[in-house]
mmCIF file of the N, C-alpha and C atoms, coordinates in Angstrom:
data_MODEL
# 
_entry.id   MODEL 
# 
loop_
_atom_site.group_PDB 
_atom_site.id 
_atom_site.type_symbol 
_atom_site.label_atom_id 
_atom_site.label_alt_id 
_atom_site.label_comp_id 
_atom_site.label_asym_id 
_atom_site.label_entity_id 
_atom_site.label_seq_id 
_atom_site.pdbx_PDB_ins_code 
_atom_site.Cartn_x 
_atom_site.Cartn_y 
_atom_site.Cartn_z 
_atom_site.occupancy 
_atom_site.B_iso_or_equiv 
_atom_site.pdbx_formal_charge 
_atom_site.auth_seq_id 
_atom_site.auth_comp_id 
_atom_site.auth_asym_id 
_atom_site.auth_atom_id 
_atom_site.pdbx_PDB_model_num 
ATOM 1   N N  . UNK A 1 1  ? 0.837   -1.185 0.000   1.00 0.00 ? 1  UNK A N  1 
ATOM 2   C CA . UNK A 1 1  ? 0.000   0.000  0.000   1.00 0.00 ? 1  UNK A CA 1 
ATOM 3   C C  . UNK A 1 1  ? 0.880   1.245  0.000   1.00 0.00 ? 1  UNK A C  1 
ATOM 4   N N  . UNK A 1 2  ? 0.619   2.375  -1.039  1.00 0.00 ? 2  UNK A N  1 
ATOM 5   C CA . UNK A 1 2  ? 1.493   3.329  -0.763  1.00 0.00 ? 2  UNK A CA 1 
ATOM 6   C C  . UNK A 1 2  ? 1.065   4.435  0.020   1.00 0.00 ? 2  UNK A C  1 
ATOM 7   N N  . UNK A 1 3  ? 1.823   4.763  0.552   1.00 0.00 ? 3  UNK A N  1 
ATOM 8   C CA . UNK A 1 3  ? 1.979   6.182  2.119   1.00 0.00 ? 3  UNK A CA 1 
ATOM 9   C C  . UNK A 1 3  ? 2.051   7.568  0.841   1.00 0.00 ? 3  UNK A C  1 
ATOM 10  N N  . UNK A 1 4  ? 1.088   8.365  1.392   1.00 0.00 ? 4  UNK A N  1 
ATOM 11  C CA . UNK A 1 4  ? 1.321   9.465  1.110   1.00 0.00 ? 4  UNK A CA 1 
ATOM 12  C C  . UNK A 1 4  ? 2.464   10.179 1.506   1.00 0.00 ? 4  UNK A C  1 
ATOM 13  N N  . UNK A 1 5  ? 3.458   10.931 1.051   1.00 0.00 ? 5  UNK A N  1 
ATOM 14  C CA . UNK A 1 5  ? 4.876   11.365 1.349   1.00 0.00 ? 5  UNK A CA 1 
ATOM 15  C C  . UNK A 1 5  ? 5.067   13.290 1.120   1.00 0.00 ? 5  UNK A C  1 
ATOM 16  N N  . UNK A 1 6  ? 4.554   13.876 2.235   1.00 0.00 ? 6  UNK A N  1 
ATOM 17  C CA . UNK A 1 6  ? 5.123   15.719 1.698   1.00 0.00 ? 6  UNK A CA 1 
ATOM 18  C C  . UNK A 1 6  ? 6.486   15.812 2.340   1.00 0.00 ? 6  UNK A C  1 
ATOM 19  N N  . UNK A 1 7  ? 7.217   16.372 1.150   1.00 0.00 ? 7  UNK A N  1 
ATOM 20  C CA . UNK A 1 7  ? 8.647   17.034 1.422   1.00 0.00 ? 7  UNK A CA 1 
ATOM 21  C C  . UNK A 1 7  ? 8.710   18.476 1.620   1.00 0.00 ? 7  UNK A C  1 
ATOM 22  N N  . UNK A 1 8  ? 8.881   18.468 2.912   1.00 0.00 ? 8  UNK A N  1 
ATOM 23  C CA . UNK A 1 8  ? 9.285   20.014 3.699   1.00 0.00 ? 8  UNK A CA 1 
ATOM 24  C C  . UNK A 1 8  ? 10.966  20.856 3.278   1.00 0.00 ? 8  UNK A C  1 
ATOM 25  N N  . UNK A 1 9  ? 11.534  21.281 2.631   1.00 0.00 ? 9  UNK A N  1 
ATOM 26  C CA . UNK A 1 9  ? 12.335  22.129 2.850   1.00 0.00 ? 9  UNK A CA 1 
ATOM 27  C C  . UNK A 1 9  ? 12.576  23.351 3.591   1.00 0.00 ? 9  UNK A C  1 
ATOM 28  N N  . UNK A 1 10 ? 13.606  23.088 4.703   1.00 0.00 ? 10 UNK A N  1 
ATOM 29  C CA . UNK A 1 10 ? 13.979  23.820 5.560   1.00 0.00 ? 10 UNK A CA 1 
ATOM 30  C C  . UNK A 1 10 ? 13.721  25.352 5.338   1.00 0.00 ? 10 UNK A C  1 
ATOM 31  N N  . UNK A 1 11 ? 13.217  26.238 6.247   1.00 0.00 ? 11 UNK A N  1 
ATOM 32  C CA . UNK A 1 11 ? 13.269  27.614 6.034   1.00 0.00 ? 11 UNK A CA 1 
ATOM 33  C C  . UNK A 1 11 ? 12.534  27.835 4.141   1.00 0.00 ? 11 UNK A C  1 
ATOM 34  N N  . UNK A 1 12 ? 11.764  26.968 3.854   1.00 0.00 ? 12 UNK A N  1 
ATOM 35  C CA . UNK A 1 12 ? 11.155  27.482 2.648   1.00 0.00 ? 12 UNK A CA 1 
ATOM 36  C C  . UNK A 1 12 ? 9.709   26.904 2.907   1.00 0.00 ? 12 UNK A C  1 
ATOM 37  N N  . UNK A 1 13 ? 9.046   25.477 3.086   1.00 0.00 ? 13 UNK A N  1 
ATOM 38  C CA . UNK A 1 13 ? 7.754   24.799 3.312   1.00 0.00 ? 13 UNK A CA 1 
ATOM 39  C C  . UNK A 1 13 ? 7.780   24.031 2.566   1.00 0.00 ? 13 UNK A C  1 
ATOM 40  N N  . UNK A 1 14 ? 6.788   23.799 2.331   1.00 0.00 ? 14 UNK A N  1 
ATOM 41  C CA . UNK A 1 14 ? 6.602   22.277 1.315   1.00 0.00 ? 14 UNK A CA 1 
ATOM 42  C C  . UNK A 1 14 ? 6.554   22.204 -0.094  1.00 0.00 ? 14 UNK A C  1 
ATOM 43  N N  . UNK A 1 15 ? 7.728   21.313 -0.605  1.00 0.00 ? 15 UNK A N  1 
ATOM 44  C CA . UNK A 1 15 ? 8.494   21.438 -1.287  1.00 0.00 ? 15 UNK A CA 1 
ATOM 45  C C  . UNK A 1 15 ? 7.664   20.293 -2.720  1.00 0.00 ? 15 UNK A C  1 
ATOM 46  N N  . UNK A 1 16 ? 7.213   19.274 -2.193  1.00 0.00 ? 16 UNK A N  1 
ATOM 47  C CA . UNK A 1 16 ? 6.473   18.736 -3.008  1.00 0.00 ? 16 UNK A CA 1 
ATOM 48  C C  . UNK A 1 16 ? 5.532   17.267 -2.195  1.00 0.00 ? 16 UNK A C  1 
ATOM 49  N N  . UNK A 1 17 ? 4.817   16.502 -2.801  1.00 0.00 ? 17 UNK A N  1 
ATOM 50  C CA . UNK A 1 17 ? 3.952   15.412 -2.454  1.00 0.00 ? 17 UNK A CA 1 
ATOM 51  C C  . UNK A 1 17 ? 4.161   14.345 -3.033  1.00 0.00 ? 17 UNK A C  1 
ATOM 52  N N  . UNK A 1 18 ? 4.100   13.333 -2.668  1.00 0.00 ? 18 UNK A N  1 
ATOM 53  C CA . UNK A 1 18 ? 4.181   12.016 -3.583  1.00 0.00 ? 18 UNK A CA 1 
ATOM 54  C C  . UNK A 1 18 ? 3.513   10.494 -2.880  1.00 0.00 ? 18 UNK A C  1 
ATOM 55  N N  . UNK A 1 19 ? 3.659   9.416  -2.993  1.00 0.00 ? 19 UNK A N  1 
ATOM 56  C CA . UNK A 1 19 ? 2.831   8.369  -2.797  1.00 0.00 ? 19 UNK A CA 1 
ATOM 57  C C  . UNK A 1 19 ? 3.926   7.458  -3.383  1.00 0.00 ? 19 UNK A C  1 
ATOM 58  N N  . UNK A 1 20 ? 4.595   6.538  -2.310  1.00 0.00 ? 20 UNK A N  1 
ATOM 59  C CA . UNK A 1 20 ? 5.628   5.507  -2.611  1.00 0.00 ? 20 UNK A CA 1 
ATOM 60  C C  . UNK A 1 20 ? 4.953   4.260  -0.945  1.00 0.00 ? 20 UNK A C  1 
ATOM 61  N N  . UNK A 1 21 ? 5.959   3.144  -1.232  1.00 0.00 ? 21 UNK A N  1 
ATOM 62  C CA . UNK A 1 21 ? 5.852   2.565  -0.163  1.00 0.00 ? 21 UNK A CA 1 
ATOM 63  C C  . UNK A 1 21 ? 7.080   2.423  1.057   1.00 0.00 ? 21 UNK A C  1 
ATOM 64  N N  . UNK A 1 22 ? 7.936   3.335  0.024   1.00 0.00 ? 22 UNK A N  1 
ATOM 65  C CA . UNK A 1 22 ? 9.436   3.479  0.527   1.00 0.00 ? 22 UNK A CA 1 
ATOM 66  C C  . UNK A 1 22 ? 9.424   4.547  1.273   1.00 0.00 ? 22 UNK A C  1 
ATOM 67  N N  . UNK A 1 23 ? 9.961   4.977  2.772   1.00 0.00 ? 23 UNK A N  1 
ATOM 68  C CA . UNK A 1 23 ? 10.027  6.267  3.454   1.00 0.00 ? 23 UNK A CA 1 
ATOM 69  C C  . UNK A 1 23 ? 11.629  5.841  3.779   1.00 0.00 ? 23 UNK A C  1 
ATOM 70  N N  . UNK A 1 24 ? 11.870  7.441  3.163   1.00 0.00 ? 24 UNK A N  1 
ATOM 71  C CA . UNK A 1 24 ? 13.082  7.650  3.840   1.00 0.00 ? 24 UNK A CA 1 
ATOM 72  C C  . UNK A 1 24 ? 13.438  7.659  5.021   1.00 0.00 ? 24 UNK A C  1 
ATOM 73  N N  . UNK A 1 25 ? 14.950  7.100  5.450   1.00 0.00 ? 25 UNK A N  1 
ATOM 74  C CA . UNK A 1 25 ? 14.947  7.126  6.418   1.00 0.00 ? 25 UNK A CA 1 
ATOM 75  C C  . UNK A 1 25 ? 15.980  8.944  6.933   1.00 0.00 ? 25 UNK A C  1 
ATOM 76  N N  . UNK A 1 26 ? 15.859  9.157  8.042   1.00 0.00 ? 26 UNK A N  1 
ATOM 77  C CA . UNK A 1 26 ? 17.044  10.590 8.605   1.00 0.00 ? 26 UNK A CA 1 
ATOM 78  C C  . UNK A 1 26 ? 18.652  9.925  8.295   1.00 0.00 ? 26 UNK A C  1 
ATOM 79  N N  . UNK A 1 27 ? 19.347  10.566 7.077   1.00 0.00 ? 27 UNK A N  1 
ATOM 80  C CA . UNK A 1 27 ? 20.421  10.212 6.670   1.00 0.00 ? 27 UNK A CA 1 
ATOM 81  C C  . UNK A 1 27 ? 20.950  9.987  5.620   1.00 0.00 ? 27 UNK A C  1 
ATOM 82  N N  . UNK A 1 28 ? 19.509  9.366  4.823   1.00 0.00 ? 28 UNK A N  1 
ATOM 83  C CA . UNK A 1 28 ? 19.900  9.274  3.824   1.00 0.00 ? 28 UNK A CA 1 
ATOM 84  C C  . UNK A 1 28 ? 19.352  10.462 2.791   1.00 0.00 ? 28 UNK A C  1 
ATOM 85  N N  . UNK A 1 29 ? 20.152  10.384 1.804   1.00 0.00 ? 29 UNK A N  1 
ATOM 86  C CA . UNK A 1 29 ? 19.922  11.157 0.475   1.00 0.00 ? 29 UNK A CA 1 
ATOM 87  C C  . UNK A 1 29 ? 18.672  10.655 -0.902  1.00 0.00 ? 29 UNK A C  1 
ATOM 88  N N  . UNK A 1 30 ? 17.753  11.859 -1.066  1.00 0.00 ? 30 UNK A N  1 
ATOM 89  C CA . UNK A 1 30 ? 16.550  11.598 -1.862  1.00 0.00 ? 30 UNK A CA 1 
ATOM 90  C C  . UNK A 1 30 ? 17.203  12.624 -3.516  1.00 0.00 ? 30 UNK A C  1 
ATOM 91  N N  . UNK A 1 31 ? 16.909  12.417 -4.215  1.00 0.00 ? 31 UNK A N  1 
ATOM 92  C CA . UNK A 1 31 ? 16.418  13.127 -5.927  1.00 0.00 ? 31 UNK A CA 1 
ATOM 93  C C  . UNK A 1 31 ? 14.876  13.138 -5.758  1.00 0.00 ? 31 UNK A C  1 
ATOM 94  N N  . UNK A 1 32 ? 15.062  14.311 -5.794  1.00 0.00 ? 32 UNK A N  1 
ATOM 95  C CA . UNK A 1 32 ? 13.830  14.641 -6.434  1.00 0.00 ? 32 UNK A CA 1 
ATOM 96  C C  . UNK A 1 32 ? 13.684  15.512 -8.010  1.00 0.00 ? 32 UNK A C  1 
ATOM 97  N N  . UNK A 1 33 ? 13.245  14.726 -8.969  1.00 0.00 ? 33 UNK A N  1 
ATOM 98  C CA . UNK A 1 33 ? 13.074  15.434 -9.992  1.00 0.00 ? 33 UNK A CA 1 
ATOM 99  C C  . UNK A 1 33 ? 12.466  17.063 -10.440 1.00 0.00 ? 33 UNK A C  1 
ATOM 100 N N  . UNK A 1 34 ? 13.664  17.499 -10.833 1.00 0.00 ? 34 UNK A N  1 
ATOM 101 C CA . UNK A 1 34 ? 13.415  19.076 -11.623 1.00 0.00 ? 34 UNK A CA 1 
ATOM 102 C C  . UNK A 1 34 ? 13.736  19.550 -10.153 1.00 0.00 ? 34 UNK A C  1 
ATOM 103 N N  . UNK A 1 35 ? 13.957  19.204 -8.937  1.00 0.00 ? 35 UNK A N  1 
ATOM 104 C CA . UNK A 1 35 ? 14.722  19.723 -7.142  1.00 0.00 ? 35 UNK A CA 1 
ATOM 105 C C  . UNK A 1 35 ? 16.064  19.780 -6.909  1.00 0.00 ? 35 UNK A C  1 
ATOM 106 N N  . UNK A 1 36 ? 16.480  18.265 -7.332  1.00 0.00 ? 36 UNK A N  1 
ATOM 107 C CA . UNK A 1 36 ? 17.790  17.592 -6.818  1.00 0.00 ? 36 UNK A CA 1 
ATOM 108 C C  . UNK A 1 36 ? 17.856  17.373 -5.774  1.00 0.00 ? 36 UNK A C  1 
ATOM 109 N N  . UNK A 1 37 ? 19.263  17.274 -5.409  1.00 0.00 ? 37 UNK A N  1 
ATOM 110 C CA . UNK A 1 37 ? 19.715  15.978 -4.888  1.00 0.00 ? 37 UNK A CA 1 
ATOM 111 C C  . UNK A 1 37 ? 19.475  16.662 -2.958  1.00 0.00 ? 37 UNK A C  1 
ATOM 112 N N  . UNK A 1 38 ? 18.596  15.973 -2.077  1.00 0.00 ? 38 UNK A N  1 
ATOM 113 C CA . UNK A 1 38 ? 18.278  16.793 -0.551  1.00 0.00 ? 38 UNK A CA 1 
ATOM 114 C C  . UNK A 1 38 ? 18.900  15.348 0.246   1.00 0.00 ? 38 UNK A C  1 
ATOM 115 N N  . UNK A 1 39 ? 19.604  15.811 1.356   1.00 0.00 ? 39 UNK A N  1 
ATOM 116 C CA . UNK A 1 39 ? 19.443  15.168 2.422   1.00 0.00 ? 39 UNK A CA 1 
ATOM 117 C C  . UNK A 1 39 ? 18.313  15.079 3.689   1.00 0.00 ? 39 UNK A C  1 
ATOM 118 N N  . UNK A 1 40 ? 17.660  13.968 4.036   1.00 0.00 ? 40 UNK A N  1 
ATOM 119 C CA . UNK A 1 40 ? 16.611  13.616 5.589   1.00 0.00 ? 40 UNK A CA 1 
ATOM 120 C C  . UNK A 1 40 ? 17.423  14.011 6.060   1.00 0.00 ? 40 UNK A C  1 
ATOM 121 N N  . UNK A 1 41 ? 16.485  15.410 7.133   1.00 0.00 ? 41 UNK A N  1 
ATOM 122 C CA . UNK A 1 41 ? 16.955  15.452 8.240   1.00 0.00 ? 41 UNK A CA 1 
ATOM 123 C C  . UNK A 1 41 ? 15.874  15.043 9.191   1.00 0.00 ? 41 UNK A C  1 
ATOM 124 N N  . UNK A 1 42 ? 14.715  14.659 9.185   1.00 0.00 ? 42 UNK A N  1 
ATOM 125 C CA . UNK A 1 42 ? 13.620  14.438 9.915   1.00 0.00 ? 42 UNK A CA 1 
ATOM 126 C C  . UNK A 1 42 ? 12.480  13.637 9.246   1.00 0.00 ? 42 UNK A C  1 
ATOM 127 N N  . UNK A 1 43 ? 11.874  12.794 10.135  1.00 0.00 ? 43 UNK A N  1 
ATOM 128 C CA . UNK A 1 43 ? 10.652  11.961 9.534   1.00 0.00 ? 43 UNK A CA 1 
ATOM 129 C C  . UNK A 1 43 ? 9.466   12.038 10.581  1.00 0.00 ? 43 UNK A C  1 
ATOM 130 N N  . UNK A 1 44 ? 8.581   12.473 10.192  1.00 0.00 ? 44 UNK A N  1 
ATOM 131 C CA . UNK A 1 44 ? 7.332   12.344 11.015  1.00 0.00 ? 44 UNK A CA 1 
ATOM 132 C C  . UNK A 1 44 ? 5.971   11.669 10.442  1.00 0.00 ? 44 UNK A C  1 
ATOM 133 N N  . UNK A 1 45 ? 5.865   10.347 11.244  1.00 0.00 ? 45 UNK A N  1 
ATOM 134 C CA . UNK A 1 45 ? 4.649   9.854  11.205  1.00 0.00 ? 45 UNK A CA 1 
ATOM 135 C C  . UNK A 1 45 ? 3.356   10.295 11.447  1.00 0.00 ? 45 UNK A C  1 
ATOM 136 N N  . UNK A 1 46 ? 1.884   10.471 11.085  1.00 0.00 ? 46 UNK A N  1 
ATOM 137 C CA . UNK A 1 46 ? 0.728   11.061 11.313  1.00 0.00 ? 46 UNK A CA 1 
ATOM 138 C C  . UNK A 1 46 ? -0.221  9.867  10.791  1.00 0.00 ? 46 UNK A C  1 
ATOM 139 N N  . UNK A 1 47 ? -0.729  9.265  12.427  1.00 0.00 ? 47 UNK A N  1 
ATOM 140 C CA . UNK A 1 47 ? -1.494  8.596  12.369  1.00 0.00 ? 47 UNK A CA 1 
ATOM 141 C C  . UNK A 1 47 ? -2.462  8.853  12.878  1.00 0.00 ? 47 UNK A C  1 
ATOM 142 N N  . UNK A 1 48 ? -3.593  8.451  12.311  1.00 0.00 ? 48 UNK A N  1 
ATOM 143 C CA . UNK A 1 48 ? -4.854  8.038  12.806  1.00 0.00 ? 48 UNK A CA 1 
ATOM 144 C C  . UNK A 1 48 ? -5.332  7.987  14.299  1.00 0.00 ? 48 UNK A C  1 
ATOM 145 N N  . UNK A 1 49 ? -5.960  8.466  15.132  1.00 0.00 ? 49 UNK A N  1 
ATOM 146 C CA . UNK A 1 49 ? -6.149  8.052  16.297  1.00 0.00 ? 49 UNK A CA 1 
ATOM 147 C C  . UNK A 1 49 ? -7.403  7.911  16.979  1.00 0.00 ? 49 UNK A C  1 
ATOM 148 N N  . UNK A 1 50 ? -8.504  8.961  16.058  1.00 0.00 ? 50 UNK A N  1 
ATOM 149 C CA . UNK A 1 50 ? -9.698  9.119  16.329  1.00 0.00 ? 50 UNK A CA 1 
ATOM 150 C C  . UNK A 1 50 ? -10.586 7.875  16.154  1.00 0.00 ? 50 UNK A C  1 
ATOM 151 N N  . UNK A 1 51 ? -9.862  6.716  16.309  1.00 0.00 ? 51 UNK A N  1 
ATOM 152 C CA . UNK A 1 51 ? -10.919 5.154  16.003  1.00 0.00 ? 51 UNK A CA 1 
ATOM 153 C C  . UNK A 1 51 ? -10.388 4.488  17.304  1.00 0.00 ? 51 UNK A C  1 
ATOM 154 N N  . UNK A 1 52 ? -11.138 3.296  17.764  1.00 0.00 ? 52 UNK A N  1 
ATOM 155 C CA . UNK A 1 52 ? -10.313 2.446  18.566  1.00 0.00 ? 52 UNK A CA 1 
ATOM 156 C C  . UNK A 1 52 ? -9.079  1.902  18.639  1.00 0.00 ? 52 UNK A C  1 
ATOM 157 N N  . UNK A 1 53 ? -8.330  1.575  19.382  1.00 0.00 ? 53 UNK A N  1 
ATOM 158 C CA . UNK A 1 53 ? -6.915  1.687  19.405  1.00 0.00 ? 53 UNK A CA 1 
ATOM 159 C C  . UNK A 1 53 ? -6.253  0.667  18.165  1.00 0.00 ? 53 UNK A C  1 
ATOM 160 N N  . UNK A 1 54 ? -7.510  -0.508 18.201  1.00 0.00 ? 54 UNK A N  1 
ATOM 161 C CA . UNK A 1 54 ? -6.897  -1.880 17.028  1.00 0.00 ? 54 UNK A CA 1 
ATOM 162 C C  . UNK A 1 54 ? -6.984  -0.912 15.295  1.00 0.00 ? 54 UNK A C  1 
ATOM 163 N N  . UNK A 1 55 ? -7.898  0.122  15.550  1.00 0.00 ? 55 UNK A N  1 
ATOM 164 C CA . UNK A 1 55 ? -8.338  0.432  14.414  1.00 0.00 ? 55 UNK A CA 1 
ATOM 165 C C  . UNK A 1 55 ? -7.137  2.005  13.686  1.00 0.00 ? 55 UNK A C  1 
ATOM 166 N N  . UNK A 1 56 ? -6.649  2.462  14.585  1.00 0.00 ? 56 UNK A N  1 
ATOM 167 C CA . UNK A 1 56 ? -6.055  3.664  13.554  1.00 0.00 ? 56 UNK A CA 1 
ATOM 168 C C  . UNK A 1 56 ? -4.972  2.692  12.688  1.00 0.00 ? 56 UNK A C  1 
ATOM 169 N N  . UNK A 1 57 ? -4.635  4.067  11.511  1.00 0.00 ? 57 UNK A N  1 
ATOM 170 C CA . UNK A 1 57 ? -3.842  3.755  10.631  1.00 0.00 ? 57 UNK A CA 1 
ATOM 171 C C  . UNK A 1 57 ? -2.971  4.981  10.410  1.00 0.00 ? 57 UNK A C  1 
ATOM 172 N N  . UNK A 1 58 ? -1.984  4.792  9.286   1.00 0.00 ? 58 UNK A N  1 
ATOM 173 C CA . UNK A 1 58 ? -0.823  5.891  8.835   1.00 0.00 ? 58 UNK A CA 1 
ATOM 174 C C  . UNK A 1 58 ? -1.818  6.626  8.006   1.00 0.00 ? 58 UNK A C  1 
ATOM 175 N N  . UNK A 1 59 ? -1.629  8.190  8.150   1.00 0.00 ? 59 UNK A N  1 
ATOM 176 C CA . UNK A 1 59 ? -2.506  9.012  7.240   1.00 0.00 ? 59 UNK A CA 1 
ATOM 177 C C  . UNK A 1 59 ? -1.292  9.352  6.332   1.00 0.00 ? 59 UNK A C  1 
ATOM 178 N N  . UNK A 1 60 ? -0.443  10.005 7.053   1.00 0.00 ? 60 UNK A N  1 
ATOM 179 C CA . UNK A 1 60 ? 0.451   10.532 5.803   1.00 0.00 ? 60 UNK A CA 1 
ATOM 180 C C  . UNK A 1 60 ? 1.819   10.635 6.983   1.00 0.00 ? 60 UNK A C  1 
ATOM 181 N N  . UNK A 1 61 ? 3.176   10.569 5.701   1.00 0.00 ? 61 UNK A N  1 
ATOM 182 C CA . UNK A 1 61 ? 4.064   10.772 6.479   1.00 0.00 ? 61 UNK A CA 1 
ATOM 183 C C  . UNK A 1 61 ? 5.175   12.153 6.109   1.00 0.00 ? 61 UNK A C  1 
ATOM 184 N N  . UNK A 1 62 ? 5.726   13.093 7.013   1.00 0.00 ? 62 UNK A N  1 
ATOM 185 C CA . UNK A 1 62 ? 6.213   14.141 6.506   1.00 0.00 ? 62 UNK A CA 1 
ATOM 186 C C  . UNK A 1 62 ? 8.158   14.203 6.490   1.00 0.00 ? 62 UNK A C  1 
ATOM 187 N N  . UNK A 1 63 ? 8.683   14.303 5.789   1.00 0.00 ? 63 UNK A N  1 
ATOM 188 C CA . UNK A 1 63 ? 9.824   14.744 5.480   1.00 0.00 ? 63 UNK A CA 1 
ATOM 189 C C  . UNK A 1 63 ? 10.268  16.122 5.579   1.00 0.00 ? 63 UNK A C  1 
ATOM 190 N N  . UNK A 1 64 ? 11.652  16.271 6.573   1.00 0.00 ? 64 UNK A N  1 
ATOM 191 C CA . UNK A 1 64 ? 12.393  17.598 6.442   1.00 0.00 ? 64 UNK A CA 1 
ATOM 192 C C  . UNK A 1 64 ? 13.539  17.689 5.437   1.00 0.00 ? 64 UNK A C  1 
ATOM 193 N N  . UNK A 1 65 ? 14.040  18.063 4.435   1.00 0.00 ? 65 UNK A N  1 
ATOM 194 C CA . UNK A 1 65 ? 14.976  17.686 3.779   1.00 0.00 ? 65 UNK A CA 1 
ATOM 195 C C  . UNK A 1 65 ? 16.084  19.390 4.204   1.00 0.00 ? 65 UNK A C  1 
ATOM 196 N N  . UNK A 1 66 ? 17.447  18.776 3.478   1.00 0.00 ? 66 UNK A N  1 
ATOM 197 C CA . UNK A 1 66 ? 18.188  20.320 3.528   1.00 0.00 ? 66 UNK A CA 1 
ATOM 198 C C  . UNK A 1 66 ? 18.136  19.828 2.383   1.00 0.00 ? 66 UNK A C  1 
ATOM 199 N N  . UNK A 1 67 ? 19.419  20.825 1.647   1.00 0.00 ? 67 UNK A N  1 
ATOM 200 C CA . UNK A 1 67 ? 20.225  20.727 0.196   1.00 0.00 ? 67 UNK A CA 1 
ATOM 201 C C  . UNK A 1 67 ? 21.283  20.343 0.222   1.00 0.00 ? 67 UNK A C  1 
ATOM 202 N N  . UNK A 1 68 ? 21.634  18.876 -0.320  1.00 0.00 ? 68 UNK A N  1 
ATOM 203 C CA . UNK A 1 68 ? 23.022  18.147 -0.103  1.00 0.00 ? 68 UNK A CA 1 
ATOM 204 C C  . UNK A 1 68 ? 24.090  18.525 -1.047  1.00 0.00 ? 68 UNK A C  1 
# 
């Protein structure tokens, strides 16, 4: 199933959106097309909570990137 994915750039906002099943992890290096080349500096999960505890899920997950 793919995770919704927004990329935050530092001191600018959000940089773009996408839908993979892959999340970066803090460290490594992303391409982003027509962007280039950013380093993770941060990952934040946003889940679900407003259901019973068996029941939330991942809504979306957010990325901080710099410029590598």
């Amino acid at each position: 199933m793919d995770t919704e994915i927004v990329v935050f750039l530092q001191d600018f906002g959000s940089l773009v959106g996408y839908k993979s099943n892959i999340v970066p992890r803090v460290g490594e290096k992303i391409k982003l097309s027509h962007f280039g080349l950013f380093k993770v500096t941060e990952v934040a999960y946003y889940i679900s909570d407003d259901s019973s505890l068996l029941d939330n899920h991942l809504m979306y997950v957010t990325i901080m990137v710099e410029r590598s």
